[in-house]
C-alpha positions in Angstrom: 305.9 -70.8 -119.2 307.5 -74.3 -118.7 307.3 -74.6 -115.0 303.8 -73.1 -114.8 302.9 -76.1 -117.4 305.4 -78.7 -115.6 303.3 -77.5 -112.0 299.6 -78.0 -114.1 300.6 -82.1 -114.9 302.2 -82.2 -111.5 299.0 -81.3 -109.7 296.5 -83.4 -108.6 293.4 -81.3 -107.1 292.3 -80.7 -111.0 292.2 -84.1 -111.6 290.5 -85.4 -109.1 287.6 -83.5 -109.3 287.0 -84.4 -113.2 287.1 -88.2 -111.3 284.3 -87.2 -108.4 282.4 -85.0 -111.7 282.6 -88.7 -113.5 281.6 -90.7 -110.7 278.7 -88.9 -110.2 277.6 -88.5 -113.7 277.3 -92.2 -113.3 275.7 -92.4 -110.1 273.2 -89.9 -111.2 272.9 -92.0 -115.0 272.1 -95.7 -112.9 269.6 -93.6 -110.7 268.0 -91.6 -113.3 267.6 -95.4 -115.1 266.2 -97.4 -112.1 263.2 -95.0 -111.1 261.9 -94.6 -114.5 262.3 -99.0 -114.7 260.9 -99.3 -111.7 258.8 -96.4 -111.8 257.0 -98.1 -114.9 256.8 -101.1 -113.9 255.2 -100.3 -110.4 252.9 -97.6 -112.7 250.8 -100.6 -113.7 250.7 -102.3 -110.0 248.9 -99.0 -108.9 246.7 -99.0 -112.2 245.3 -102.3 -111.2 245.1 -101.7 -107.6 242.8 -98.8 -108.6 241.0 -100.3 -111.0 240.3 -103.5 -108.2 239.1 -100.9 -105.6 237.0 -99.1 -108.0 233.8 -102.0 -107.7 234.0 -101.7 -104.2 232.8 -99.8 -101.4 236.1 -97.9 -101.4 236.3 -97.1 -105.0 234.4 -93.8 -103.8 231.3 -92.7 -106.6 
């Protein structure tokens, strides 16, 4: 039981995939944040847009 614990601290594979689990956690987390920012923000640039082209010949009706 002691060397099978003593070779689990020793080892390193376990450990660095909880760090490449981590890093992409907050990869995803700062993604997941900018497109619903920017995603927003650019939400109301197409809103006007639409509502410029509607008086014109290309707003379609």
């Amino acid at each position: 039981m002691m060397k099978w614990l003593l070779r689990l601290v020793r080892e390193d594979d376990a450990a660095t995939a909880v760090e490449y689990a981590v890093l992409l956690a907050l990869i995803l987390a700062v993604v997941v944040g900018a497109v619903g920012k920017f995603g927003s923000e650019t939400g109301g640039l197409w809103g006007g847009i639409d509502d410029q082209l509607s008086g014109t010949r290309f707003g379609g009706n």
